[in-house]
Backbone of each chain as nested JSON, in Angstrom:
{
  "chains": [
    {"id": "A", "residues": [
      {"number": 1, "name": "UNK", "atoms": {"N": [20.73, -21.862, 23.79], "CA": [21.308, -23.123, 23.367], "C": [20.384, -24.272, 23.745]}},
      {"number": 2, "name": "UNK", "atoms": {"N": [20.254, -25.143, 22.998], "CA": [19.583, -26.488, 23.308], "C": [20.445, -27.655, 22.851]}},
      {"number": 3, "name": "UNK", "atoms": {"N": [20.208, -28.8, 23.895], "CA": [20.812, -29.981, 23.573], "C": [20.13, -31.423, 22.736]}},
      {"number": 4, "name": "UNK", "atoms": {"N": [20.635, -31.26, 21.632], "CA": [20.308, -32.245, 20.611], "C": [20.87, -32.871, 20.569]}},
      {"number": 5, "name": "UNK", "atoms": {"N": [20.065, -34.461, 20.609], "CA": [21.158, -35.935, 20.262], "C": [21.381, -36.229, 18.463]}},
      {"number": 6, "name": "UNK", "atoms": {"N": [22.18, -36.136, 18.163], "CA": [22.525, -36.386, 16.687], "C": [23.715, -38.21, 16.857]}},
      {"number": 7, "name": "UNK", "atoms": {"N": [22.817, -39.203, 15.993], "CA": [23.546, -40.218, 15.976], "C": [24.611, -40.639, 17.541]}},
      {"number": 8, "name": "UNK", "atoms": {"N": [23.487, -40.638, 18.598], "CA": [23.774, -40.901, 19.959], "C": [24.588, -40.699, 20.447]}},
      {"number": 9, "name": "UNK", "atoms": {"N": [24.929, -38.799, 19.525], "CA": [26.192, -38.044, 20.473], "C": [25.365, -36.749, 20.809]}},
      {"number": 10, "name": "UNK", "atoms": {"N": [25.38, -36.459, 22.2], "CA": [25.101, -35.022, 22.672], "C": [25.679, -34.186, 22.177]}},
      {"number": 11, "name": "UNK", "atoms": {"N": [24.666, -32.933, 21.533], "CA": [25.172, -31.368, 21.351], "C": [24.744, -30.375, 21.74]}},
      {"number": 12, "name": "UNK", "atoms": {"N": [25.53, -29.239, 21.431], "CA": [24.833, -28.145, 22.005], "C": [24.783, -27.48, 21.05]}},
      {"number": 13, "name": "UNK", "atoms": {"N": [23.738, -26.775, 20.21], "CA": [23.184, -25.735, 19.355], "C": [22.324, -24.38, 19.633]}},
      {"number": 14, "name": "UNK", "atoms": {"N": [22.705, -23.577, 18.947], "CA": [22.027, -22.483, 18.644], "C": [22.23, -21.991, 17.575]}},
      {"number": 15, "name": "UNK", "atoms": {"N": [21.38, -21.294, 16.453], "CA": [20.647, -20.271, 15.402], "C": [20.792, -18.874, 15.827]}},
      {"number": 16, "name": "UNK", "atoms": {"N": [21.923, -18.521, 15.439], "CA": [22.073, -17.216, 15.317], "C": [21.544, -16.242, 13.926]}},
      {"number": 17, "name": "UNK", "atoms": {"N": [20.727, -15.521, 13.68], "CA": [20.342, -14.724, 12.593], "C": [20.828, -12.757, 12.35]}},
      {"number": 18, "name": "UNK", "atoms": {"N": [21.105, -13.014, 11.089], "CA": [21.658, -12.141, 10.512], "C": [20.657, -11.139, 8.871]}},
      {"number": 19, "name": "UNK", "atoms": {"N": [21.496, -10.284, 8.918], "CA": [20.61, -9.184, 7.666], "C": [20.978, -9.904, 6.755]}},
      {"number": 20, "name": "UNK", "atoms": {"N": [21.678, -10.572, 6.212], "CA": [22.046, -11.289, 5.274], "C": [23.191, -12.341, 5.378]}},
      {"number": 21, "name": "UNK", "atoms": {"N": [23.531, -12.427, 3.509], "CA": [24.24, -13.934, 3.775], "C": [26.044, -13.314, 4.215]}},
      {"number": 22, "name": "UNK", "atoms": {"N": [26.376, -11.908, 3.819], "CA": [27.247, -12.02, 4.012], "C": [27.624, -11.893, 5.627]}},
      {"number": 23, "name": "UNK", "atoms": {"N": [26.823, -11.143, 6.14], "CA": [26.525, -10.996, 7.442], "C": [26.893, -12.036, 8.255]}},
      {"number": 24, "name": "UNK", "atoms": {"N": [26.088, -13.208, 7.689], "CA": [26.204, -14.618, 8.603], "C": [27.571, -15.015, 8.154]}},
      {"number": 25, "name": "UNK", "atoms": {"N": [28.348, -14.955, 7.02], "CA": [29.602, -15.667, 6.39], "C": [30.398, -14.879, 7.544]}},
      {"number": 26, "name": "UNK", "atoms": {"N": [30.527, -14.052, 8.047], "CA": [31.544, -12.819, 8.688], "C": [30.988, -13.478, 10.283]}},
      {"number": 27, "name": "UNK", "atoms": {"N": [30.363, -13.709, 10.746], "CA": [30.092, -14.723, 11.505], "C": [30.776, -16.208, 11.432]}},
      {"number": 28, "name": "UNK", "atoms": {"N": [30.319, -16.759, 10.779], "CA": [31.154, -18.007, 10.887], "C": [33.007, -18.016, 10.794]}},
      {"number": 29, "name": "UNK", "atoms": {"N": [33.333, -17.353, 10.099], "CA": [34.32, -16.294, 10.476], "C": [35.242, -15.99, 11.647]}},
      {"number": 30, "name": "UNK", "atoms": {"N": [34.49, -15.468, 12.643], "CA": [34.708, -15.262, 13.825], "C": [34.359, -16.137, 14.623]}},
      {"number": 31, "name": "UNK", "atoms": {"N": [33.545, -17.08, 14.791], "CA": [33.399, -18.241, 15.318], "C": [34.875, -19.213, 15.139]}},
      {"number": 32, "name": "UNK", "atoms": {"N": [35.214, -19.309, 13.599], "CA": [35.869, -20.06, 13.608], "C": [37.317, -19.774, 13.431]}},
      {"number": 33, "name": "UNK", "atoms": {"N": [37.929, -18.272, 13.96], "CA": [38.793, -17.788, 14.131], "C": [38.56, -18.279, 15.914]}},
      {"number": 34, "name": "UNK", "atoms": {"N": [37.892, -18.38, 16.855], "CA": [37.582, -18.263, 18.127], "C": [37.907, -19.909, 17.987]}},
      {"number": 35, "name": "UNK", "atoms": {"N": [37.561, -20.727, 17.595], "CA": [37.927, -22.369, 17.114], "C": [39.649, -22.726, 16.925]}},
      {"number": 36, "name": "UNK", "atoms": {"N": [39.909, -21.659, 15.971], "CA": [41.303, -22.116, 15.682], "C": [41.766, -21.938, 16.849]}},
      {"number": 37, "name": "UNK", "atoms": {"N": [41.558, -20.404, 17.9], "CA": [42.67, -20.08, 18.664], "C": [42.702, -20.984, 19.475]}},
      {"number": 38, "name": "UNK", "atoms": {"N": [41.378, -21.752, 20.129], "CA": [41.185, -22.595, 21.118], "C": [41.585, -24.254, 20.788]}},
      {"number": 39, "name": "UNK", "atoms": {"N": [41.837, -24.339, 19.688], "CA": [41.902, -25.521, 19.049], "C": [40.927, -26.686, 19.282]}},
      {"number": 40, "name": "UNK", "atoms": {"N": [39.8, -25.913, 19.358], "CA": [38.584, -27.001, 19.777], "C": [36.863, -26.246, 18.191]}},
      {"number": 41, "name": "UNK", "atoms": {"N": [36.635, -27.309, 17.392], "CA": [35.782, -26.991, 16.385], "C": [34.74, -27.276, 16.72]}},
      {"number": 42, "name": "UNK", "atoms": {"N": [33.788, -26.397, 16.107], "CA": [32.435, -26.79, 15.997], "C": [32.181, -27.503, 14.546]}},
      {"number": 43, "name": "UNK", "atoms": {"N": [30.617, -27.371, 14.792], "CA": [29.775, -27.946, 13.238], "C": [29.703, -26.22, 13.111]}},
      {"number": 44, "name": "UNK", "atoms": {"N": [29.676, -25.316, 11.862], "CA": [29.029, -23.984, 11.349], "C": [28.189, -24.267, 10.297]}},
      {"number": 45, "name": "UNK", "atoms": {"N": [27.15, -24.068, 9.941], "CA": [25.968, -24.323, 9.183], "C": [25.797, -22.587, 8.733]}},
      {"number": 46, "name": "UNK", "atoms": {"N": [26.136, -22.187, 7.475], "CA": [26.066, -21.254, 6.734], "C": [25.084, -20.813, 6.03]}},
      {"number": 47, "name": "UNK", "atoms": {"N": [23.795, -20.123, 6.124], "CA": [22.611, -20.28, 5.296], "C": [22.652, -18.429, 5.012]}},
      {"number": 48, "name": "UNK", "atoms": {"N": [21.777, -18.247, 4.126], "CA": [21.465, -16.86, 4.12], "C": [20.75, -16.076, 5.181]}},
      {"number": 49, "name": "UNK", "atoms": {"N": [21.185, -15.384, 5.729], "CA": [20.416, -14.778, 7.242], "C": [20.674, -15.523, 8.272]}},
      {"number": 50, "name": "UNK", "atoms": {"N": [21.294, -16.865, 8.179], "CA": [21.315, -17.975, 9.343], "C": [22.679, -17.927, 9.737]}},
      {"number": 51, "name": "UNK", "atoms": {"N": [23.269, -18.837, 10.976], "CA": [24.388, -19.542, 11.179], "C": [24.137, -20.645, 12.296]}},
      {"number": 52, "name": "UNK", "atoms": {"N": [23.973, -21.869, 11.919], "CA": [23.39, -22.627, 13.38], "C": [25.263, -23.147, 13.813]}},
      {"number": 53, "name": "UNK", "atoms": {"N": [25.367, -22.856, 14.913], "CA": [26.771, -23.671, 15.536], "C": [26.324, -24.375, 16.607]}},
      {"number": 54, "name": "UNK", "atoms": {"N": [27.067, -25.53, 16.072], "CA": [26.894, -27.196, 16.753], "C": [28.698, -27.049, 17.747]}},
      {"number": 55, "name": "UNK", "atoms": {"N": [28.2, -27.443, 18.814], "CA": [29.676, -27.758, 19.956], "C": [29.752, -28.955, 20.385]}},
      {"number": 56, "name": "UNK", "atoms": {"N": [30.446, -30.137, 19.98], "CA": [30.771, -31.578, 20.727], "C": [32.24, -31.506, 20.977]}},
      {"number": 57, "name": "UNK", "atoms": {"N": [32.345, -32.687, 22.009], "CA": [33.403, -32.827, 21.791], "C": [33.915, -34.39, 21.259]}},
      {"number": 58, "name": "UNK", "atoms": {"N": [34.388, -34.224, 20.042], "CA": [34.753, -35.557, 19.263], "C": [35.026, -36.775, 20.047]}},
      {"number": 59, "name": "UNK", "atoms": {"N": [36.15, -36.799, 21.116], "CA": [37.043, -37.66, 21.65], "C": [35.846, -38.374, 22.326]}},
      {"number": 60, "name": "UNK", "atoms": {"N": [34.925, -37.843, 22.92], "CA": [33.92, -38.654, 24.234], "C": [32.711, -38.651, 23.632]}},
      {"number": 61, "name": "UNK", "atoms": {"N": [32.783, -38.125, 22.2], "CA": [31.428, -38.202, 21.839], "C": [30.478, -37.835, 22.141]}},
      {"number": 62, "name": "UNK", "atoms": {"N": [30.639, -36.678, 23.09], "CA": [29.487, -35.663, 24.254], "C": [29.471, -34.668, 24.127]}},
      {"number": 63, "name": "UNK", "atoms": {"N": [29.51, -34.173, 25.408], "CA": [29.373, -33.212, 25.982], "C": [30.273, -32.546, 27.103]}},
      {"number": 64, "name": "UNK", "atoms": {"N": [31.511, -31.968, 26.897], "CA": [32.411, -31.376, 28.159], "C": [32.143, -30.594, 28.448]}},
      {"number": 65, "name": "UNK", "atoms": {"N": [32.325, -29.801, 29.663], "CA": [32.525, -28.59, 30.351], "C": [33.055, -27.743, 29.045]}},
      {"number": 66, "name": "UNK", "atoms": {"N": [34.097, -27.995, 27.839], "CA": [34.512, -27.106, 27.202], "C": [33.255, -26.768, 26.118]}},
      {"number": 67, "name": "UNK", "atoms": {"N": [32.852, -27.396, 25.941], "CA": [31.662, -26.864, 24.634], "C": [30.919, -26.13, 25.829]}},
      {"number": 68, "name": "UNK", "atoms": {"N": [30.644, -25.975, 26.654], "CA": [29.659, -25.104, 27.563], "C": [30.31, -23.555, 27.549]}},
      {"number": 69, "name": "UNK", "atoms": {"N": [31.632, -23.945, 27.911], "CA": [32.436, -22.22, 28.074], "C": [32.566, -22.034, 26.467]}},
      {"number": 70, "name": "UNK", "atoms": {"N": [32.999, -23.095, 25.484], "CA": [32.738, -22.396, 24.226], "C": [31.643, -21.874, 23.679]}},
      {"number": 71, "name": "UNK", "atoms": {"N": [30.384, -22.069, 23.612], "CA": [29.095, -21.903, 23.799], "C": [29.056, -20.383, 24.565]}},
      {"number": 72, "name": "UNK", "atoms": {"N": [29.055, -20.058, 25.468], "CA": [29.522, -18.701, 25.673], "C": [29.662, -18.044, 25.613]}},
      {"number": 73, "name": "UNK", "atoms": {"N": [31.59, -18.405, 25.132], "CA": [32.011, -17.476, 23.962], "C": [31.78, -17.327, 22.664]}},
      {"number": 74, "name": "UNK", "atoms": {"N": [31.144, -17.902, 21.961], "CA": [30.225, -17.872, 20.925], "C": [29.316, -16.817, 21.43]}},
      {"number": 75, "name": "UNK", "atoms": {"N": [28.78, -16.606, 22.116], "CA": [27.437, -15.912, 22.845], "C": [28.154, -13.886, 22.882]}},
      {"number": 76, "name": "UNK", "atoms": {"N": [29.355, -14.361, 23.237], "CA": [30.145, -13.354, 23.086], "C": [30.47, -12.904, 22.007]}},
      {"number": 77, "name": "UNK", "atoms": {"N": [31.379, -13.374, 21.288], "CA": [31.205, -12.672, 19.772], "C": [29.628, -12.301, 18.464]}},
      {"number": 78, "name": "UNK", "atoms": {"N": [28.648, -13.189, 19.1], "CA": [27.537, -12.287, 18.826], "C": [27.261, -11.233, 19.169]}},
      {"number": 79, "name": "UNK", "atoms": {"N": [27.427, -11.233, 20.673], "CA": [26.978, -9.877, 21.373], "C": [27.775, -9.111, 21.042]}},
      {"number": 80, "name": "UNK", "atoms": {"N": [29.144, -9.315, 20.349], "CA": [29.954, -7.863, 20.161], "C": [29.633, -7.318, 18.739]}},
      {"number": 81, "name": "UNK", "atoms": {"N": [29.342, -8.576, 17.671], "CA": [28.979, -7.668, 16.685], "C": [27.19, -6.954, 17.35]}},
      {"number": 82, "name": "UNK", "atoms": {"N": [26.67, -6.92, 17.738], "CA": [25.459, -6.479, 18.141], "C": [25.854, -5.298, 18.233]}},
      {"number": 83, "name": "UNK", "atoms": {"N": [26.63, -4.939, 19.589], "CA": [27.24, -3.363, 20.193], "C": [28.165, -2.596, 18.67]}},
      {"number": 84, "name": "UNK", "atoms": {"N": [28.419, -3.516, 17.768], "CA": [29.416, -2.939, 17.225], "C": [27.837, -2.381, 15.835]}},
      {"number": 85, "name": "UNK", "atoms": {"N": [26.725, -2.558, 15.577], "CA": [26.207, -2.508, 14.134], "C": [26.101, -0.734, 14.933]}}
    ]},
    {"id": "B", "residues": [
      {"number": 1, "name": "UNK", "atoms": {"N": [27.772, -35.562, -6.379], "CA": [26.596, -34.774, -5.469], "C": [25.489, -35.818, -5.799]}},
      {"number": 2, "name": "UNK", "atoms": {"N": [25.109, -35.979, -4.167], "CA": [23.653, -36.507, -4.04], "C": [22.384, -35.867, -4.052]}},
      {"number": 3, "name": "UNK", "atoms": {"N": [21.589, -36.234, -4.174], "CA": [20.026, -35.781, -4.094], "C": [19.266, -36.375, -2.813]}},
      {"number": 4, "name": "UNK", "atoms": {"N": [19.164, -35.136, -1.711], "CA": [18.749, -35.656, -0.659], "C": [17.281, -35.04, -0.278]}},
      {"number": 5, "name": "UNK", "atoms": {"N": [16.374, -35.381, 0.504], "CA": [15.096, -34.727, 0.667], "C": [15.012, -34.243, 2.21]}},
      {"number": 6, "name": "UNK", "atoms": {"N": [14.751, -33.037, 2.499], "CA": [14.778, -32.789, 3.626], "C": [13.527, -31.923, 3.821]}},
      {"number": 7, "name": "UNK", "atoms": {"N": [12.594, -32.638, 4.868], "CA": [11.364, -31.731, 4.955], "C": [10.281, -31.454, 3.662]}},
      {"number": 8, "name": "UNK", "atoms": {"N": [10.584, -32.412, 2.514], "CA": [9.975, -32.697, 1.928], "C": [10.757, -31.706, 0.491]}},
      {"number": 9, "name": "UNK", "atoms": {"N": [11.57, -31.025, 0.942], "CA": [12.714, -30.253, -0.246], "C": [13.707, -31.251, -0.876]}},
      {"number": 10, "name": "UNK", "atoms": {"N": [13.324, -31.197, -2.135], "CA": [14.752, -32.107, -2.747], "C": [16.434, -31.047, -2.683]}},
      {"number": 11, "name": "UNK", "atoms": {"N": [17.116, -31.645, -2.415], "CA": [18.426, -31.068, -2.392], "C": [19.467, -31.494, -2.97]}},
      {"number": 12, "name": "UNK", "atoms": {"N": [20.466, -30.672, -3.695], "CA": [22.003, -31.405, -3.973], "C": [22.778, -31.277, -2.737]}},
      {"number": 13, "name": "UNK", "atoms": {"N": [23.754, -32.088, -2.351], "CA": [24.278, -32.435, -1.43], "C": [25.598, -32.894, -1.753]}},
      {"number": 14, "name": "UNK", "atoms": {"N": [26.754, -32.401, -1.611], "CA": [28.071, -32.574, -1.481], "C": [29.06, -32.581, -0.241]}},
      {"number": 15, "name": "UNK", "atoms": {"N": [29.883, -33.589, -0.113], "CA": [31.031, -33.402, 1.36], "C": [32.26, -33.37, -0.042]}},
      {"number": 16, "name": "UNK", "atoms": {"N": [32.977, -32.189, 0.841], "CA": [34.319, -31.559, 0.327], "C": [35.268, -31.857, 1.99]}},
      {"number": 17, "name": "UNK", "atoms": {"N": [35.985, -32.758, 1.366], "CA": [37.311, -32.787, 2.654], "C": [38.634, -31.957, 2.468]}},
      {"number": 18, "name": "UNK", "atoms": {"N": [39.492, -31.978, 3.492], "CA": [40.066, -31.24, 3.635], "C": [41.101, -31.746, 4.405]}},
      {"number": 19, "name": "UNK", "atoms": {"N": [42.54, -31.028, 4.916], "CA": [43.419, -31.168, 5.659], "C": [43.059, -31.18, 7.191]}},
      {"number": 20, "name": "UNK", "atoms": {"N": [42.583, -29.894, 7.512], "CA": [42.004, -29.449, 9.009], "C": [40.88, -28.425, 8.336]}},
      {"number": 21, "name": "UNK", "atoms": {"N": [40.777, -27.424, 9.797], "CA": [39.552, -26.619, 9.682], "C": [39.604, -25.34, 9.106]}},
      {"number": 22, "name": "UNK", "atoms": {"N": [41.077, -25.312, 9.116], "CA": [41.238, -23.682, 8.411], "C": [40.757, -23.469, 6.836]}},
      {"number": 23, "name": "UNK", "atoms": {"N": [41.664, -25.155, 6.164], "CA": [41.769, -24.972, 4.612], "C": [39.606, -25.495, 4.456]}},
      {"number": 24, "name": "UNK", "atoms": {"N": [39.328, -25.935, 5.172], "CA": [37.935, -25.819, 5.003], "C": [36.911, -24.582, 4.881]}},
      {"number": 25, "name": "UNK", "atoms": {"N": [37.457, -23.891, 6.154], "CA": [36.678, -22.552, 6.286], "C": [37.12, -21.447, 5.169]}},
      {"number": 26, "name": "UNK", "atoms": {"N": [38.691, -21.799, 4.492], "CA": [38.733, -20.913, 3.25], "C": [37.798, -21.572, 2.132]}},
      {"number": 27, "name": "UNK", "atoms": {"N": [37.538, -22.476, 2.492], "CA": [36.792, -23.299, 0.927], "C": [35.206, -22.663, 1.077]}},
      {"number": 28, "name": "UNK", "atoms": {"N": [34.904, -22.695, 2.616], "CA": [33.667, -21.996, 2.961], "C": [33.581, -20.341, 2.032]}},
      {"number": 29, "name": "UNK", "atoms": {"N": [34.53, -19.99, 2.201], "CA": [34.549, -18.219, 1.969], "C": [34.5, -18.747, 0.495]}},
      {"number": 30, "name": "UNK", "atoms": {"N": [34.899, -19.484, -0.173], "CA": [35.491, -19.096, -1.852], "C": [34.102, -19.744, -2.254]}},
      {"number": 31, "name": "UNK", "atoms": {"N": [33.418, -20.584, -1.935], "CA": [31.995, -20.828, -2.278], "C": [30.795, -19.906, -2.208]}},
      {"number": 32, "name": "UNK", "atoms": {"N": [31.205, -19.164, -0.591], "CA": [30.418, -18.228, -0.387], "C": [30.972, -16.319, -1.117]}},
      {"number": 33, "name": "UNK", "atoms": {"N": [32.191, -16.1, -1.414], "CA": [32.176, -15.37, -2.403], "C": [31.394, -15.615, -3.658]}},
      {"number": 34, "name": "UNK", "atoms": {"N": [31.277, -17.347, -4.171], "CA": [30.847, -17.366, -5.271], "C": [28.831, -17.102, -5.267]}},
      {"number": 35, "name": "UNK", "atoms": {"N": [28.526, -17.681, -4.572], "CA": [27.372, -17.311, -3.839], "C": [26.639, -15.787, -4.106]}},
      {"number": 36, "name": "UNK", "atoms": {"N": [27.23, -14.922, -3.144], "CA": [27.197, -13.508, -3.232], "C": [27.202, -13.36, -4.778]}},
      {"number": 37, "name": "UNK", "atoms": {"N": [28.387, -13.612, -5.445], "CA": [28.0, -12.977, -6.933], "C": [26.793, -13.421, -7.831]}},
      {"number": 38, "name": "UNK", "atoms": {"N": [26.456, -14.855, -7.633], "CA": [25.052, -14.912, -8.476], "C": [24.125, -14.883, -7.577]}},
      {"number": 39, "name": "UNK", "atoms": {"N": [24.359, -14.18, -6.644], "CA": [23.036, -14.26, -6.027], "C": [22.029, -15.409, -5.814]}},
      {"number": 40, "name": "UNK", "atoms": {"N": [22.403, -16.648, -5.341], "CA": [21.976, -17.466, -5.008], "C": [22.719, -18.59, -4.162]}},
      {"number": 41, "name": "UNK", "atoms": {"N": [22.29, -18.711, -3.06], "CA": [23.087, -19.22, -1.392], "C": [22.529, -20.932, -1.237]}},
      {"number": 42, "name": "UNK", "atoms": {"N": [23.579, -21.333, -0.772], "CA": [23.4, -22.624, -0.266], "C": [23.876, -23.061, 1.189]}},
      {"number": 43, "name": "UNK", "atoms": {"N": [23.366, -24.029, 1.678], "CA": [23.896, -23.886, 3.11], "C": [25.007, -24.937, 3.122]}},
      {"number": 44, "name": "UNK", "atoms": {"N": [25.929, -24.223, 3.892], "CA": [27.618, -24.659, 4.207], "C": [27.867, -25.501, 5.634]}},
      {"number": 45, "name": "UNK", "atoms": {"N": [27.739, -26.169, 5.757], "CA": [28.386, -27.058, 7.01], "C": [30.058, -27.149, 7.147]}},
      {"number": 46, "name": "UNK", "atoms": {"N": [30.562, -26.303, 7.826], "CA": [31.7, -26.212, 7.74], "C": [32.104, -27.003, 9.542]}},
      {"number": 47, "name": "UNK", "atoms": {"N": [33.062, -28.15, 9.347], "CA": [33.292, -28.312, 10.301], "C": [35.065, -29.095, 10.263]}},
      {"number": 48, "name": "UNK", "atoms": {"N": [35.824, -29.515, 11.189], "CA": [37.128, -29.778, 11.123], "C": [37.237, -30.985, 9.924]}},
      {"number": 49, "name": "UNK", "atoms": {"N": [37.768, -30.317, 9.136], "CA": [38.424, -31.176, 7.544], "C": [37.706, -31.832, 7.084]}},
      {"number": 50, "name": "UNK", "atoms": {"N": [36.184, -30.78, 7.02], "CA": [35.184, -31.014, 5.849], "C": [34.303, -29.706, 5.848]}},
      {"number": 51, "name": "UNK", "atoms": {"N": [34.0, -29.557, 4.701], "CA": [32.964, -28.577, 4.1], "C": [31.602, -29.916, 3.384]}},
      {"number": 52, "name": "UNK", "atoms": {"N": [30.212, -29.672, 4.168], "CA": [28.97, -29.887, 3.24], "C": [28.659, -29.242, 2.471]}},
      {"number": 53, "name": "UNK", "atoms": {"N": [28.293, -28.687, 1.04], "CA": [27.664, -27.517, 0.62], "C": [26.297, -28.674, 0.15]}},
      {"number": 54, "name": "UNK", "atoms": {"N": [24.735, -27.665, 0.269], "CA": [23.769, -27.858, 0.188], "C": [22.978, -27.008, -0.76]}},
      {"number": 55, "name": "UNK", "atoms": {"N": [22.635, -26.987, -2.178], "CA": [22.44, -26.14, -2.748], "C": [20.453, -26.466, -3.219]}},
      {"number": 56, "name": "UNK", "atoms": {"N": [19.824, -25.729, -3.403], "CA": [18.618, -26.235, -3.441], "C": [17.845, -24.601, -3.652]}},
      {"number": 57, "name": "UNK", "atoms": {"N": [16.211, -24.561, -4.529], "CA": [15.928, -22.784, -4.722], "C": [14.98, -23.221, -3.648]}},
      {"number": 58, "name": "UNK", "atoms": {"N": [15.202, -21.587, -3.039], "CA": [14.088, -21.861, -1.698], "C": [12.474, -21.064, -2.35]}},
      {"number": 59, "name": "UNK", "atoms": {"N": [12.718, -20.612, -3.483], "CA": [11.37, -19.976, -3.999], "C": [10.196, -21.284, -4.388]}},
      {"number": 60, "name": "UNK", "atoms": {"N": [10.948, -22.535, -5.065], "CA": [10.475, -23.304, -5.744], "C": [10.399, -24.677, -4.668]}},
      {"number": 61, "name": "UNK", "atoms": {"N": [10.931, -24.147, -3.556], "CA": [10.929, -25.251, -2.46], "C": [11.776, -27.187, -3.255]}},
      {"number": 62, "name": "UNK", "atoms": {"N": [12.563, -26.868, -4.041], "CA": [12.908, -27.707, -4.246], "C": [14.135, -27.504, -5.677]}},
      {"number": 63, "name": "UNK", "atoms": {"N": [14.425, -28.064, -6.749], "CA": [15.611, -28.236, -7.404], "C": [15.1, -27.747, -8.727]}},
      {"number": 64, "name": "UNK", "atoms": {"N": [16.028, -26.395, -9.148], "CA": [16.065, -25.963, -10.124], "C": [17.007, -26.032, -10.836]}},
      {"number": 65, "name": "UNK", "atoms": {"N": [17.424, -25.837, -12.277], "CA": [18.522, -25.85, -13.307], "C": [19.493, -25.151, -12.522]}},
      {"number": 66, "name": "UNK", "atoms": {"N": [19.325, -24.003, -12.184], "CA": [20.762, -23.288, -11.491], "C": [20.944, -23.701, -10.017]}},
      {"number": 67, "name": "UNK", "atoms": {"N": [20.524, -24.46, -9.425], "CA": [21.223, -25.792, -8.645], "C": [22.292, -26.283, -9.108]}},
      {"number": 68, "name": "UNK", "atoms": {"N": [21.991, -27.164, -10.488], "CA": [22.887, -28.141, -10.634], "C": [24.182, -27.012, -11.575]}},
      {"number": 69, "name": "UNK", "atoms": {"N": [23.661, -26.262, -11.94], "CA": [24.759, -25.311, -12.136], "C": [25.809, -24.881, -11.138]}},
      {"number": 70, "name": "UNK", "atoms": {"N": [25.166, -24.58, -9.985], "CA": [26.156, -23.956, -8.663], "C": [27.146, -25.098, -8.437]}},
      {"number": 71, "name": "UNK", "atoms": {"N": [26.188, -26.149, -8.68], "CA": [26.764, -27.343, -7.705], "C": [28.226, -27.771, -8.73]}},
      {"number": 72, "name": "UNK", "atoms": {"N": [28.132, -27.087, -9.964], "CA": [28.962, -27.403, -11.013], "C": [30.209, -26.559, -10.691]}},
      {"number": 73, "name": "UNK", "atoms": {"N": [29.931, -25.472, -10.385], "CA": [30.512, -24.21, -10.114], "C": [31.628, -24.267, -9.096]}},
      {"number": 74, "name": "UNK", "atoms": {"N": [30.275, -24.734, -7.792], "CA": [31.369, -25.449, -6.975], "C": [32.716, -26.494, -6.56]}},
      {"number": 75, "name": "UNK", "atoms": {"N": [32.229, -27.568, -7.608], "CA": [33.401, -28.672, -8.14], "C": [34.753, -27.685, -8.429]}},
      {"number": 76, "name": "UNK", "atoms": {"N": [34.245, -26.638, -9.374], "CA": [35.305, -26.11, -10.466], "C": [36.111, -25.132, -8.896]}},
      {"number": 77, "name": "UNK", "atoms": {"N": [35.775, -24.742, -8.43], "CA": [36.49, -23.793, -7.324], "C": [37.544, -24.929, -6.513]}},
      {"number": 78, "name": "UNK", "atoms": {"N": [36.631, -26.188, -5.714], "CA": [37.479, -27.183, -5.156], "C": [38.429, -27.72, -6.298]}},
      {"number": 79, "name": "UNK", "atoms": {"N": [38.365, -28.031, -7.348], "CA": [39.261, -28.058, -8.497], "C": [40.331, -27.592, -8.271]}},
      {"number": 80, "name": "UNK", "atoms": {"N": [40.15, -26.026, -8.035], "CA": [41.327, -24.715, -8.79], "C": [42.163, -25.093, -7.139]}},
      {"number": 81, "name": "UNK", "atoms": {"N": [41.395, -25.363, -6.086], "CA": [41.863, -25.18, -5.222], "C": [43.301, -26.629, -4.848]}},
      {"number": 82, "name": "UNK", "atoms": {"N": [42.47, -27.764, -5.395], "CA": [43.809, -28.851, -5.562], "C": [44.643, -28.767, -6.701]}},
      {"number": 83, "name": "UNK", "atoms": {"N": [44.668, -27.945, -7.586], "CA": [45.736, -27.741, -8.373], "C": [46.866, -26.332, -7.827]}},
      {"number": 84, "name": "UNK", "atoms": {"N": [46.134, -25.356, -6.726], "CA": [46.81, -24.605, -6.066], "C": [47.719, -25.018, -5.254]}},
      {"number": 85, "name": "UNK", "atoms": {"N": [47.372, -26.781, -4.779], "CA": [48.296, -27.362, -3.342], "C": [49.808, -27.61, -3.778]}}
    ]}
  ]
}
């Protein structure tokens, strides 16, 4: 993950890559099934082979402790489709 | 849809809003089903009660006829989808 200033709000990003586009769609997916449950969204950026997910948090315009543990768990549902191909 | 340049790529560029993040991330899938079938991908910014779609050929590094086709394509899906509400 790296922290990028976008319009003088802190984020946290990472580029996750995939065999393809549906690959990455089934990804964003699960990211944003992991979003609903928590009721906290990211940015998902959908490309073919790609998925970049952006974590702020709207209200402070930053950076909380929660985009860090979400960030994470993001980190987690990559790693499970990994164990799971 | 706008015409935006990124990295020296011309692009079409659309924001699709929404209620929240769910009815977005289905708008994500029904673009990206449409995607998969012609075989040609655009990148999706899916984030709480908005969808970006970004359509642009990455062979030609810039804007071909079936661009502005997708981008047509796409209207017609968000269409079907406010006459579904």
């Amino acid at each position: 993950w790296r922290i990028v200033e976008r319009d003088g709000i802190m984020q946290l990003e990472r580029e996750f890559t995939f065999r393809n586009f549906k690959q990455a769609l089934a990804f964003t997916n699960q990211v944003g099934d992991l979003a609903e449950a928590e009721g906290h969204h990211p940015a998902l950026t959908t490309e073919w082979g790609k998925v970049t997910v952006t974590w702020w948090s709207h209200k402070i315009k930053g950076l909380h402790k929660n985009d860090f543990i979400m960030a994470a768990r993001t980190d987690e549902v990559a790693q499970s489709n990994v164990r799971a191909d």
